[in-house]
C-alpha positions as CSV (number, residue, x, y, z in Angstrom):
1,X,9.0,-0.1,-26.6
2,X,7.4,-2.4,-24.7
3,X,3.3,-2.4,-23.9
4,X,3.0,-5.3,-21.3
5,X,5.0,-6.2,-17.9
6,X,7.6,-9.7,-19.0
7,X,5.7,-12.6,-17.4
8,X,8.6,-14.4,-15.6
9,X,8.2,-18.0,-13.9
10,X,10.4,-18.5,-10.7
11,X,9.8,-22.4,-10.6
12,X,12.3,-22.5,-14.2
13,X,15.1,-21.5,-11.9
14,X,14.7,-25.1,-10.0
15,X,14.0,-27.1,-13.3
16,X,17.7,-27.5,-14.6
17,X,20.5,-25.8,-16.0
18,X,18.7,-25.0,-19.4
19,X,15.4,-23.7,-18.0
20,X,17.4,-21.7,-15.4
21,X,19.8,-20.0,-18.0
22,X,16.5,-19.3,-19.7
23,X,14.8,-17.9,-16.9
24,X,17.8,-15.7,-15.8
25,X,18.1,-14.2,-19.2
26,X,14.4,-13.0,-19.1
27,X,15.1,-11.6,-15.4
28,X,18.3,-9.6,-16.3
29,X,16.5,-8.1,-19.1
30,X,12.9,-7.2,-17.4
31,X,15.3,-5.7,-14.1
32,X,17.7,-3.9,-16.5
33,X,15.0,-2.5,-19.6
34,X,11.8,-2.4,-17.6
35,X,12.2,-2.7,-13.6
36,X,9.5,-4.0,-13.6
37,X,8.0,-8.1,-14.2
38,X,5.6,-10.1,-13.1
39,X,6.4,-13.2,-11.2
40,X,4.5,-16.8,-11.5
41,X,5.9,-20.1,-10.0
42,X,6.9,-18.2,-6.5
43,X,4.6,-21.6,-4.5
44,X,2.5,-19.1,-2.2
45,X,-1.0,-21.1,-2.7
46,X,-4.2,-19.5,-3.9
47,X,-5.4,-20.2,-0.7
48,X,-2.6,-18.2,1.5
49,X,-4.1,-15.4,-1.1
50,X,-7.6,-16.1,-0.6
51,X,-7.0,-16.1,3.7
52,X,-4.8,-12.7,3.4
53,X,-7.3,-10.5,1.4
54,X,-9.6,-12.0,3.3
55,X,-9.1,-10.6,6.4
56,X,-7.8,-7.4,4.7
57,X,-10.9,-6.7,3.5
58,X,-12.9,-7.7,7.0
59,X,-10.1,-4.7,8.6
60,X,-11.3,-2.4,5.8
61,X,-15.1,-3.1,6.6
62,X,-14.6,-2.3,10.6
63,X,-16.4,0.7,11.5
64,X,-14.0,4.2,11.1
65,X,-13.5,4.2,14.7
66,X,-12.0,1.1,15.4
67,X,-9.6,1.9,12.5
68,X,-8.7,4.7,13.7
69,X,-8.0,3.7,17.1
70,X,-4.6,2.2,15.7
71,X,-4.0,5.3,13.8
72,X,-0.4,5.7,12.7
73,X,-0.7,8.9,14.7
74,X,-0.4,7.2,17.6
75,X,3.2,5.7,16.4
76,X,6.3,7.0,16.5
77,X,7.4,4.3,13.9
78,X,4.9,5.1,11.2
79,X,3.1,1.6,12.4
80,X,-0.9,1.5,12.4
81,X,-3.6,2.6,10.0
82,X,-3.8,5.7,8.0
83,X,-6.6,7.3,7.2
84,X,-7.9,8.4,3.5
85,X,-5.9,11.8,2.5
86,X,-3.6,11.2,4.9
87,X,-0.7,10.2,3.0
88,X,1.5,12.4,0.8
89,X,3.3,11.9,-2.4
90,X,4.9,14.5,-4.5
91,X,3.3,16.6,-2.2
92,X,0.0,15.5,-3.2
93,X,-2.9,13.7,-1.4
94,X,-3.3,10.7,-2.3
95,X,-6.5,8.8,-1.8
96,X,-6.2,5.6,-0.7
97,X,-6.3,4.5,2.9
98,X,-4.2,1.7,4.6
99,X,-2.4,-0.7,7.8
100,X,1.1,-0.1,7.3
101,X,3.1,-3.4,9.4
102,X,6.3,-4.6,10.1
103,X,8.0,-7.0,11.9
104,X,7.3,-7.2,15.2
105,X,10.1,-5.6,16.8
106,X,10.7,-3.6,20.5
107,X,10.7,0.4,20.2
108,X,14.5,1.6,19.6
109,X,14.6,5.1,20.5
110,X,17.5,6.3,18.8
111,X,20.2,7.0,21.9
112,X,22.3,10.2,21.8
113,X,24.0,10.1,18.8
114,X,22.4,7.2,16.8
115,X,20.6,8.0,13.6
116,X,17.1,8.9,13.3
117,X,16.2,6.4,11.1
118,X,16.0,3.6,14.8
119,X,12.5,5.1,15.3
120,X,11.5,2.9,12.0
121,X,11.9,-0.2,14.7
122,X,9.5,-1.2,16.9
123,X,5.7,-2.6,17.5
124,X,2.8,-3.0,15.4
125,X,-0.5,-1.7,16.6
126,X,-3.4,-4.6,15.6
127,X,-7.4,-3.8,15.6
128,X,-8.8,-6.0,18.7
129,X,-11.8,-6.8,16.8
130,X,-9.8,-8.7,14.1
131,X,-6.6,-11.5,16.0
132,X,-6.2,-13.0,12.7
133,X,-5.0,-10.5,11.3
134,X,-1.8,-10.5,13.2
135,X,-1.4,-14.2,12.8
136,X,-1.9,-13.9,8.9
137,X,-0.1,-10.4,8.1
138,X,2.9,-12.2,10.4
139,X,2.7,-15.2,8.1
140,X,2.8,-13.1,4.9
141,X,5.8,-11.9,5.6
142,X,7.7,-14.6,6.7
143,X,6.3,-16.4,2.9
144,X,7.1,-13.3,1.3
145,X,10.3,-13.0,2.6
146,X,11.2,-16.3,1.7
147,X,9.9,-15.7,-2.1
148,X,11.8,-12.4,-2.2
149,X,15.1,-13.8,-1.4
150,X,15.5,-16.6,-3.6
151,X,14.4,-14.0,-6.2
152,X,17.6,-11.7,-5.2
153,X,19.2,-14.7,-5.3
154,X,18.9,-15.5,-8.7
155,X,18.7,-11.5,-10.3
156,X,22.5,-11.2,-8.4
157,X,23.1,-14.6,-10.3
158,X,21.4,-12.8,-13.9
159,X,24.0,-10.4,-14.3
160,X,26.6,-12.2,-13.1
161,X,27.0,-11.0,-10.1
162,X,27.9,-13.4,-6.7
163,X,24.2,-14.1,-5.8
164,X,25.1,-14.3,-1.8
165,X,26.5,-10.8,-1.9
166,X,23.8,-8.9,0.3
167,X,23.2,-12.2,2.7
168,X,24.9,-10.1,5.6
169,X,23.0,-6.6,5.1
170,X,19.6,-9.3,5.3
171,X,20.9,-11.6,8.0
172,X,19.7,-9.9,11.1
173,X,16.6,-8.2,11.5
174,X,16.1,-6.8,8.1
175,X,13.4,-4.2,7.7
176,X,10.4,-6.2,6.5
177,X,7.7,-4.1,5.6
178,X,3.8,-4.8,4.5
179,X,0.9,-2.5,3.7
180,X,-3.0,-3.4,3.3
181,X,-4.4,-0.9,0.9
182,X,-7.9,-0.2,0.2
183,X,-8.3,2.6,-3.0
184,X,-11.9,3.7,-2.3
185,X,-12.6,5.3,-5.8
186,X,-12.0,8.8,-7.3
187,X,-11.6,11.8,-4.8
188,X,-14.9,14.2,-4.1
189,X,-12.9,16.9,-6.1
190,X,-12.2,14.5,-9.1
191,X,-8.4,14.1,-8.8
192,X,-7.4,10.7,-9.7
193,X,-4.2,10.5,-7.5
194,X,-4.7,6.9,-5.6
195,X,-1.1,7.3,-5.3
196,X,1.3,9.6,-7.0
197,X,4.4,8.7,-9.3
198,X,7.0,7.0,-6.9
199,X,10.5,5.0,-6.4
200,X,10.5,2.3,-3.6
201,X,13.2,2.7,-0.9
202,X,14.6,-0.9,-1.0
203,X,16.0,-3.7,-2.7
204,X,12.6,-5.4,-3.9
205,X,9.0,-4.9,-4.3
206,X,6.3,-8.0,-4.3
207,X,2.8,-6.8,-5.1
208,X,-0.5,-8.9,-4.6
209,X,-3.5,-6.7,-6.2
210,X,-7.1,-7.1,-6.7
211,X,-8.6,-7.5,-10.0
212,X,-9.6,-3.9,-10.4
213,X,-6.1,-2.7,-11.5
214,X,-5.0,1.2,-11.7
215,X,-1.2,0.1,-11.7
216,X,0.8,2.4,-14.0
217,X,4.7,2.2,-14.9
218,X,6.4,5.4,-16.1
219,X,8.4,4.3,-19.4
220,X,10.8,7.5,-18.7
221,X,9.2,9.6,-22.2
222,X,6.2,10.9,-20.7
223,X,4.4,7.7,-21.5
224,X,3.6,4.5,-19.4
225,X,2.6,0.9,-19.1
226,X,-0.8,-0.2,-17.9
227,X,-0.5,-3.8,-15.2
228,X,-3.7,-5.6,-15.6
229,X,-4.2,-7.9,-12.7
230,X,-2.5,-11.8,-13.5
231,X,-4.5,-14.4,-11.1
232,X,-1.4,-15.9,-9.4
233,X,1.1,-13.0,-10.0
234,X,3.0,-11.0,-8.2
235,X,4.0,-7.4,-9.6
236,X,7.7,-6.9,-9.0
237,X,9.7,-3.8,-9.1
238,X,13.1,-2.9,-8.1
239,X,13.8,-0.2,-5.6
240,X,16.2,2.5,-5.1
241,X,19.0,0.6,-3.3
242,X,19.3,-1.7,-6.6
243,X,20.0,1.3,-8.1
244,X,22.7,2.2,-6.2
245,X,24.0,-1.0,-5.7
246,X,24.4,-1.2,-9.4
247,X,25.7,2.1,-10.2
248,X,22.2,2.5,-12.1
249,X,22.8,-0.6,-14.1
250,X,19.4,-1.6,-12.9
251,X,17.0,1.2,-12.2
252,X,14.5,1.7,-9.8
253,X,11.2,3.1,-11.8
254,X,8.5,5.3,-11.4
255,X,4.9,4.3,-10.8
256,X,1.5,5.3,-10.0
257,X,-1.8,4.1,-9.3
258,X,-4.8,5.9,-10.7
259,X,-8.1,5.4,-9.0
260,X,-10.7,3.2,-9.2
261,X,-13.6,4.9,-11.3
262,X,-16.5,6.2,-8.7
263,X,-17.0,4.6,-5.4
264,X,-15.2,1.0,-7.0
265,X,-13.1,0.2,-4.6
266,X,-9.6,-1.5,-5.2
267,X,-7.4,-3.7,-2.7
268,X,-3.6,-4.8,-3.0
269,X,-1.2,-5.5,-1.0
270,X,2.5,-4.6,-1.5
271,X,5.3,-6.2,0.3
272,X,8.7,-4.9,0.3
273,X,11.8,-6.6,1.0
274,X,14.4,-4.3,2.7
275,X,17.8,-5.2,4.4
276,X,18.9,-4.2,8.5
277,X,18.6,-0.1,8.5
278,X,22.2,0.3,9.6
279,X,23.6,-1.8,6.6
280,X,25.5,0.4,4.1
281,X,24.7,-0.8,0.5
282,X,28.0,-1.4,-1.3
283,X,28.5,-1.8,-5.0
284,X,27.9,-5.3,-5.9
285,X,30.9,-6.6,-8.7
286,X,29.1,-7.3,-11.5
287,X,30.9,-8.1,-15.4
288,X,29.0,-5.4,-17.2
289,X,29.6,-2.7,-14.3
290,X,31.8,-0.7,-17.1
291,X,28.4,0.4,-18.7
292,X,26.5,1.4,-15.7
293,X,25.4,5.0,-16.5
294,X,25.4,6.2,-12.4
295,X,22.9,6.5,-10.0
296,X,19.6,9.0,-11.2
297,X,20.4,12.7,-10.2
298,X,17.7,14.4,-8.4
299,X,17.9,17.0,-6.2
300,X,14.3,16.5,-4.2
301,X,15.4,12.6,-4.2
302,X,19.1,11.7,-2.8
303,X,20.3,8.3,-2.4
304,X,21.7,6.9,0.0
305,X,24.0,4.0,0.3
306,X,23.0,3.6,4.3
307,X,19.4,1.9,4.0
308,X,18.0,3.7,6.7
309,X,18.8,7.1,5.4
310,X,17.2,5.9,2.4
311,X,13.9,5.2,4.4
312,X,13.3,7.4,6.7
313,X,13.6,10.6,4.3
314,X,10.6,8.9,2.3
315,X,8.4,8.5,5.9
316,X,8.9,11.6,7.0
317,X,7.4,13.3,3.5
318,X,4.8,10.6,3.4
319,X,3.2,11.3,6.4
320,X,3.9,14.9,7.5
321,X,1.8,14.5,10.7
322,X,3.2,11.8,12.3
323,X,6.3,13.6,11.4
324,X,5.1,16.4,12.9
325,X,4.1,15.0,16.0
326,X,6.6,12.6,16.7
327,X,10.0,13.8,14.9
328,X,9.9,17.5,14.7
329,X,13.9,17.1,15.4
330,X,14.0,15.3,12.2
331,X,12.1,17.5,10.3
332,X,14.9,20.2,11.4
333,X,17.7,18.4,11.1
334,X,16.9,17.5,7.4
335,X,16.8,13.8,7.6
């Protein structure tokens, strides 16, 4: 059992056929034992990490009402900022506030017929007060996009699997998606729920955080794994489409952030890298497919091997007034 996230260096893959075997040994281990690893040699600069959490934290600072004039409850796409308690998981509050962004795409009202999971498109809503933020969220994700699929690249490649399979379900407008979080400290009534025990949605999780840490992983026994903060690291997880991609050779794995002790707060930003919503996840060939144990049951959690599906189910819970306001159809239909 292990007590520390692997450490795994992306520049090895580029440093010859003996550093790259290496390095895609460690990977198919950490995604197959752990889900979970933290990732060094990726080239963003500490100074593209210094300029994002930078501005993050001058959004955080603006007064309450200029924040909340970009509330996500303004947004049929679940774009714009959400304010502390807002957010749900496991049915719990969880206390943390936060800018939820995409790419910048026009509103696609889903037409007669199309599936609900088309209101996840469309436009971000920035503060007024703050332009750079657009230009440096926007840049984030475009660096983080490029980070994330080399790194699909070579897990695909780790367990010998063709590492190009998913280049069409990523080709055209894949669903990018990027939160600022702020963790203000521990709720008035004690509960220290930043946010609750979780899956991600997609392929893969990239996760820039402060040094204050809080970062849990469920080891699957009723025990987990602290993530102190590594200057220069990104946290990675899997997410549920892996999973099924797989056949639950690789697992996507619960985690949790406790809060900050008193009013400490505690920024991070995680970025997740997610394929078009109409593109239908099928099973990648793999050589060790024969001892895939299936996807996780769970009745409150189905997968889905259409991504949007996959998505919008997790919104919807999330952020029950938004839902409430915008997609009571949704709500009804049981999306």
């Amino acid at each position: 059992m292990i007590n520390e996230l692997p450490v795994l260096d992306l520049s090895a893959a580029s440093a010859g056929a003996e550093a790259r075997a290496r390095f895609r040994e460690a990977l198919h281990s950490a995604a197959r034992d752990v889900g979970f690893f933290q990732l060094t040699g990726h080239g963003i600069t500490a100074e593209e990490t210094a300029a994002l959490m930078r501005v993050m934290r001058e959004f955080f600072a603006l007064p309450e009402a200029e924040r909340l004039a970009i509330s996500n409850l303004n947004s049929p796409h679940f774009r714009g900022y959400t304010r502390i308690g807002d957010e749900r998981t496991g049915g719990s509050q969880d206390w943390r506030d936060q800018l939820d962004i995409g790419a910048e795409r026009e509103a696609h009202v889903p037409a007669p017929g199309e599936p609900g999971y088309w209101w996840l498109d469309g436009p971000n809503q920035w503060p007024a007060a703050l332009p750079e933020l657009r230009t440096t969220a926007l840049s984030w994700i475009d660096r983080l996009s490029e980070v994330a699929r080399r790194l699909l690249h070579e897990l695909l490649a780790s367990i010998g699997a063709p590492e190009d399979f998913y280049d069409d379900a990523f080709a055209d407008r894949p669903h990018l998606h990027l939160k600022l979080v702020r963790y203000p400290g521990t709720a008035p009534d004690g509960a220290g729920q930043g946010v609750g025990w979780h899956k991600d949605y997609g392929f893969l999780t990239l996760l820039l955080q402060d040094s204050v840490g809080g970062l849990q992983v469920d080891r699957g026994d009723g025990s987990y794994i602290d993530v102190p903060p590594l200057p220069g690291a990104f946290v990675v997880n899997l997410g549920e489409l892996l999973e099924v991609a797989t056949n639950g050779y690789l697992k996507a794995t619960n985690h949790r952030v406790v809060s900050p002790a008193g009013s400490r707060e505690r920024f991070s930003v995680p970025f997740f890298f997610n394929p078009r919503l109409d593109a239908r996840i099928e099973s990648v060939p793999f050589p060790h497919a024969d001892r895939a144990p299936g996807v996780t049951q769970d009745a409150t959690n189905p997968l889905f091997a259409e991504y949007g599906r996959n998505e919008i189910k997790g919104w919807l819970r999330a952020h029950p007034a938004v839902a409430r306001r915008h997609h009571a159809d949704l709500l009804t239909a049981g999306v």
